[in-house]
C-alpha positions in Angstrom: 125.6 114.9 57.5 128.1 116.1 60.3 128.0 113.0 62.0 128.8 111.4 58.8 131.8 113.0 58.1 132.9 113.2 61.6 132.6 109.0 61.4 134.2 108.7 58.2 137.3 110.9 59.6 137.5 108.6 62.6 137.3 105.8 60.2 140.3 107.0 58.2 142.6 108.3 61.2 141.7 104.9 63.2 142.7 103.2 59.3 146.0 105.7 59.1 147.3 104.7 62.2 146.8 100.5 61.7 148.2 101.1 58.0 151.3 102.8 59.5 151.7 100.4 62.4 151.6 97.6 59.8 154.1 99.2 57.6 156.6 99.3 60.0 156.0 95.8 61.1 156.5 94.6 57.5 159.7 96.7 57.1 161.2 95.3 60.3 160.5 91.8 58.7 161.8 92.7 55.2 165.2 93.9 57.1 165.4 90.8 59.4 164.2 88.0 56.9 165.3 89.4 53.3 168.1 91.5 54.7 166.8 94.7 52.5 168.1 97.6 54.1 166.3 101.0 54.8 168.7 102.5 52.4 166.7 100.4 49.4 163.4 100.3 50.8 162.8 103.4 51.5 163.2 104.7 48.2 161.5 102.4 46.4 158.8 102.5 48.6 158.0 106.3 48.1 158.5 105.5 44.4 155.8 103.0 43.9 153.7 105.2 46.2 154.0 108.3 43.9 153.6 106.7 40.8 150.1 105.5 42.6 149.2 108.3 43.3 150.1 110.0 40.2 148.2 108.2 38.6 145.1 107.9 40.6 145.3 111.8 40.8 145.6 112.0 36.6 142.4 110.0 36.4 140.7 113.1 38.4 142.3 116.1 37.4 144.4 115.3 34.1 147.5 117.2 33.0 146.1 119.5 36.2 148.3 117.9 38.8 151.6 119.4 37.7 150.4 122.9 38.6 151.2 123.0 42.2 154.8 123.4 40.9 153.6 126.9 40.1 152.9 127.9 43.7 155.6 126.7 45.6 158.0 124.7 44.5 160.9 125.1 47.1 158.4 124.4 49.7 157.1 121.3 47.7 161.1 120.3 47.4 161.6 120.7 51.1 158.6 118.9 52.6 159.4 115.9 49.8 163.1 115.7 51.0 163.1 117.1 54.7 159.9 116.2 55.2 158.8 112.8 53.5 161.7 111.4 52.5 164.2 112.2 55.7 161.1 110.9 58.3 160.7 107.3 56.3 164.0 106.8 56.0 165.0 107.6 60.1 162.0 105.7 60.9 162.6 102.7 59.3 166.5 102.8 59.6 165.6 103.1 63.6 163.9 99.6 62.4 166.9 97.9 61.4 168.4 99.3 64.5 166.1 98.3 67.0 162.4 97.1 65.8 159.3 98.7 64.8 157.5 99.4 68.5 161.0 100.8 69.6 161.1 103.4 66.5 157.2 104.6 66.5 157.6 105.5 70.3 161.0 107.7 69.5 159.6 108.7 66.5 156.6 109.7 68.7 158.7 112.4 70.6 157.7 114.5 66.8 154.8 116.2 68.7 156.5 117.2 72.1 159.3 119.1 69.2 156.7 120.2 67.6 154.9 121.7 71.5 157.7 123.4 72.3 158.5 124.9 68.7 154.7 126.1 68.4 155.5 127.4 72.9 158.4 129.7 71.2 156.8 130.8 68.2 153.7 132.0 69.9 155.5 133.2 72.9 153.6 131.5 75.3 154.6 128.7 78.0 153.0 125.1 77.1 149.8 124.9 78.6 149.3 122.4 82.2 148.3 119.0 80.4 150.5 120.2 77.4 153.7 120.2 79.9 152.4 117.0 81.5 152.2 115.4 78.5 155.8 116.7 77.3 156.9 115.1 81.1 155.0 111.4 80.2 156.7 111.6 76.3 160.1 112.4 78.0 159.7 109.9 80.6 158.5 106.9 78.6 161.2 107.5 75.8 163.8 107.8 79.1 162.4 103.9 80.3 162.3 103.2 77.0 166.3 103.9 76.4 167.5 102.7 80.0 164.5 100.3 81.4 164.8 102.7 84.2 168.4 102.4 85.0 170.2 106.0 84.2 173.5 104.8 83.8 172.8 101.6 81.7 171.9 102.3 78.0 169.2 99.4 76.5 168.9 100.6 73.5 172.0 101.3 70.6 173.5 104.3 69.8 172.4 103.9 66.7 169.2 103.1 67.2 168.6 106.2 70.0 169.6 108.8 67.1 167.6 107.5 64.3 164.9 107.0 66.4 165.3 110.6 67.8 166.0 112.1 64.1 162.6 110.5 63.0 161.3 112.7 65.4 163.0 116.0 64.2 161.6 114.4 60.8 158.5 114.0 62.1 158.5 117.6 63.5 159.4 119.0 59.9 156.9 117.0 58.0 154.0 118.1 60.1 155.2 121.7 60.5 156.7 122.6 57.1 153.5 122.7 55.2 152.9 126.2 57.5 156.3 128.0 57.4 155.9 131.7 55.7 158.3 131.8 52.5 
Protein backbone atom coordinates (compact mmCIF):
# COMPACT_ATOMS: atom_id res chain seq x y z
CA UNK A 1 0.00 0.00 0.00
CA UNK A 2 3.00 2.43 0.83
CA UNK A 3 4.57 1.79 -2.27
CA UNK A 4 1.35 2.60 -3.94
CA UNK A 5 0.90 5.84 -2.66
CA UNK A 6 4.52 6.69 -2.66
CA UNK A 7 4.18 5.96 -6.83
CA UNK A 8 1.03 7.77 -7.22
CA UNK A 9 2.71 10.93 -5.40
CA UNK A 10 5.60 10.71 -7.81
CA UNK A 11 3.17 10.35 -10.55
CA UNK A 12 1.36 13.54 -9.61
CA UNK A 13 4.53 15.80 -8.67
CA UNK A 14 6.33 14.39 -11.99
CA UNK A 15 2.44 15.42 -13.69
CA UNK A 16 2.54 19.01 -11.63
CA UNK A 17 5.75 20.00 -12.86
CA UNK A 18 5.00 19.08 -16.91
CA UNK A 19 1.51 20.75 -16.38
CA UNK A 20 3.22 23.93 -15.07
CA UNK A 21 6.04 23.81 -17.57
CA UNK A 22 3.39 23.61 -20.36
CA UNK A 23 1.40 26.34 -18.99
CA UNK A 24 3.93 28.75 -19.24
CA UNK A 25 4.89 27.60 -22.68
CA UNK A 26 1.30 28.20 -23.80
CA UNK A 27 1.11 31.67 -22.05
CA UNK A 28 4.37 32.76 -23.77
CA UNK A 29 2.58 31.80 -27.08
CA UNK A 30 -0.73 33.38 -26.21
CA UNK A 31 1.42 36.84 -25.53
CA UNK A 32 3.61 36.49 -28.71
CA UNK A 33 0.96 35.11 -31.29
CA UNK A 34 -2.57 36.59 -29.90
CA UNK A 35 -0.91 39.52 -28.17
CA UNK A 36 -3.04 38.82 -24.80
CA UNK A 37 -1.33 40.32 -22.07
CA UNK A 38 -0.59 38.89 -18.51
CA UNK A 39 -2.85 41.58 -17.26
CA UNK A 40 -5.94 39.59 -19.03
CA UNK A 41 -4.82 36.18 -18.78
CA UNK A 42 -4.02 35.90 -15.64
CA UNK A 43 -7.27 36.63 -14.34
CA UNK A 44 -9.28 34.81 -16.37
CA UNK A 45 -7.18 32.00 -16.01
CA UNK A 46 -7.63 31.74 -12.18
CA UNK A 47 -11.33 32.39 -12.87
CA UNK A 48 -12.10 29.41 -15.08
CA UNK A 49 -9.82 27.43 -12.66
CA UNK A 50 -11.97 28.27 -9.60
CA UNK A 51 -15.18 27.82 -11.08
CA UNK A 52 -13.64 24.11 -11.82
CA UNK A 53 -12.93 23.57 -8.99
CA UNK A 54 -15.93 24.80 -7.30
CA UNK A 55 -17.66 22.84 -8.90
CA UNK A 56 -15.82 19.62 -8.89
CA UNK A 57 -15.57 20.19 -5.02
CA UNK A 58 -19.68 20.88 -4.70
CA UNK A 59 -20.11 17.41 -6.34
CA UNK A 60 -18.13 15.97 -3.12
CA UNK A 61 -18.96 17.98 -0.27
CA UNK A 62 -22.11 20.18 -1.25
CA UNK A 63 -22.99 23.59 0.27
CA UNK A 64 -19.80 22.23 2.67
CA UNK A 65 -17.09 24.05 0.71
CA UNK A 66 -18.02 27.55 1.84
CA UNK A 67 -17.01 26.70 5.43
CA UNK A 68 -13.37 27.24 5.38
CA UNK A 69 -14.45 30.99 5.38
CA UNK A 70 -15.24 30.23 9.06
CA UNK A 71 -11.62 29.40 10.05
CA UNK A 72 -9.60 31.80 8.49
CA UNK A 73 -10.58 34.07 6.17
CA UNK A 74 -7.87 36.77 6.24
CA UNK A 75 -5.46 34.07 5.70
CA UNK A 76 -7.62 32.55 2.88
CA UNK A 77 -7.72 36.40 1.45
CA UNK A 78 -3.96 36.79 1.68
CA UNK A 79 -2.73 33.48 0.17
CA UNK A 80 -5.50 34.07 -2.86
CA UNK A 81 -4.09 37.67 -3.50
CA UNK A 82 -0.41 37.55 -2.23
CA UNK A 83 -0.08 34.25 -2.67
CA UNK A 84 -1.96 32.89 -5.89
CA UNK A 85 -2.82 35.67 -7.63
CA UNK A 86 0.50 38.06 -7.23
CA UNK A 87 2.89 34.67 -8.15
CA UNK A 88 0.79 33.96 -11.66
CA UNK A 89 0.62 37.18 -12.55
CA UNK A 90 4.77 38.01 -12.02
CA UNK A 91 5.34 34.71 -13.48
CA UNK A 92 3.67 35.12 -16.57
CA UNK A 93 4.24 38.93 -16.94
CA UNK A 94 8.22 37.81 -16.57
CA UNK A 95 6.80 35.81 -19.80
CA UNK A 96 5.90 38.63 -21.84
CA UNK A 97 9.14 40.14 -20.74
CA UNK A 98 11.45 37.56 -21.46
CA UNK A 99 10.04 33.87 -22.28
CA UNK A 100 8.84 30.99 -20.22
CA UNK A 101 12.43 29.07 -19.43
CA UNK A 102 13.86 32.63 -18.46
CA UNK A 103 10.79 33.19 -15.85
CA UNK A 104 10.61 29.53 -14.19
CA UNK A 105 14.41 29.74 -13.43
CA UNK A 106 13.91 33.45 -11.65
CA UNK A 107 10.94 32.36 -10.44
CA UNK A 108 12.96 29.34 -9.13
CA UNK A 109 15.09 31.61 -6.69
CA UNK A 110 11.30 31.17 -4.44
CA UNK A 111 13.00 28.34 -2.47
CA UNK A 112 16.59 29.86 -1.78
CA UNK A 113 13.96 33.06 -0.15
CA UNK A 114 12.23 30.70 1.38
CA UNK A 115 15.96 28.84 2.95
CA UNK A 116 17.09 31.79 4.25
CA UNK A 117 13.53 32.98 5.74
CA UNK A 118 13.07 29.38 7.40
CA UNK A 119 17.60 30.03 8.50
CA UNK A 120 16.18 33.28 10.52
CA UNK A 121 13.17 32.06 11.85
CA UNK A 122 14.72 28.99 13.33
CA UNK A 123 17.85 30.73 14.25
CA UNK A 124 20.03 28.45 12.67
CA UNK A 125 22.70 28.94 9.76
CA UNK A 126 21.64 27.05 6.37
CA UNK A 127 22.92 23.70 6.56
CA UNK A 128 26.38 22.66 4.04
CA UNK A 129 24.41 21.46 0.77
CA UNK A 130 21.56 23.99 1.79
CA UNK A 131 24.23 26.95 1.41
CA UNK A 132 25.65 25.19 -1.65
CA UNK A 133 22.63 25.01 -3.17
CA UNK A 134 21.66 28.79 -2.26
CA UNK A 135 25.53 29.49 -4.15
CA UNK A 136 24.35 27.22 -7.52
CA UNK A 137 20.58 29.15 -7.42
CA UNK A 138 22.49 32.49 -7.11
CA UNK A 139 25.04 31.63 -9.54
CA UNK A 140 22.87 30.22 -12.35
CA UNK A 141 20.25 33.17 -12.02
CA UNK A 142 23.71 35.61 -12.16
CA UNK A 143 24.67 33.65 -15.82
CA UNK A 144 21.33 33.70 -16.40
CA UNK A 145 21.02 37.80 -16.20
CA UNK A 146 24.62 38.60 -17.64
CA UNK A 147 25.76 35.21 -19.71
CA UNK A 148 28.69 35.68 -17.46
CA UNK A 149 29.74 39.15 -18.12
CA UNK A 150 29.14 41.36 -14.77
CA UNK A 151 28.87 44.53 -16.36
CA UNK A 152 26.68 43.63 -19.34
CA UNK A 153 22.91 43.03 -18.48
CA UNK A 154 21.20 40.11 -20.99
CA UNK A 155 18.17 40.16 -19.74
CA UNK A 156 15.57 43.51 -19.29
CA UNK A 157 14.92 45.37 -16.50
CA UNK A 158 11.78 44.43 -16.68
CA UNK A 159 11.98 41.14 -17.06
CA UNK A 160 14.86 40.77 -14.08
CA UNK A 161 12.10 42.24 -11.50
CA UNK A 162 9.13 40.27 -12.52
CA UNK A 163 11.05 37.45 -12.71
CA UNK A 164 12.63 38.14 -9.18
CA UNK A 165 9.03 39.23 -7.67
CA UNK A 166 7.70 35.78 -8.88
CA UNK A 167 10.06 34.61 -6.61
CA UNK A 168 9.01 36.70 -3.53
CA UNK A 169 5.52 35.41 -4.80
CA UNK A 170 6.63 32.17 -4.92
CA UNK A 171 8.12 32.51 -1.35
CA UNK A 172 4.68 33.77 -0.02
CA UNK A 173 2.52 31.21 -1.59
CA UNK A 174 4.51 28.31 -0.23
CA UNK A 175 5.09 29.91 3.12
CA UNK A 176 1.79 31.71 3.96
CA UNK A 177 -0.28 28.72 4.51
CA UNK A 178 2.07 28.33 7.96
CA UNK A 179 2.27 31.88 9.38
CA UNK A 180 0.67 32.07 13.18
CA UNK A 181 -2.40 34.65 13.05
Amino acid sequence: MERKIAIRGGVLTLSGGILWGFSGTCGQFLMQTKNLTSNWLVPYRLLLAGVILLLLCSLRKGADIFAVWNNDAPGILTFGIFGMSMCQYTYFTAISASNAGTATVLQYLGPVLILIYMSVQSRQLPKKHETVAICLAVAGSFLLATHGHPGTMILSKEALFWGLLSAVALAVYTLQPGWQR
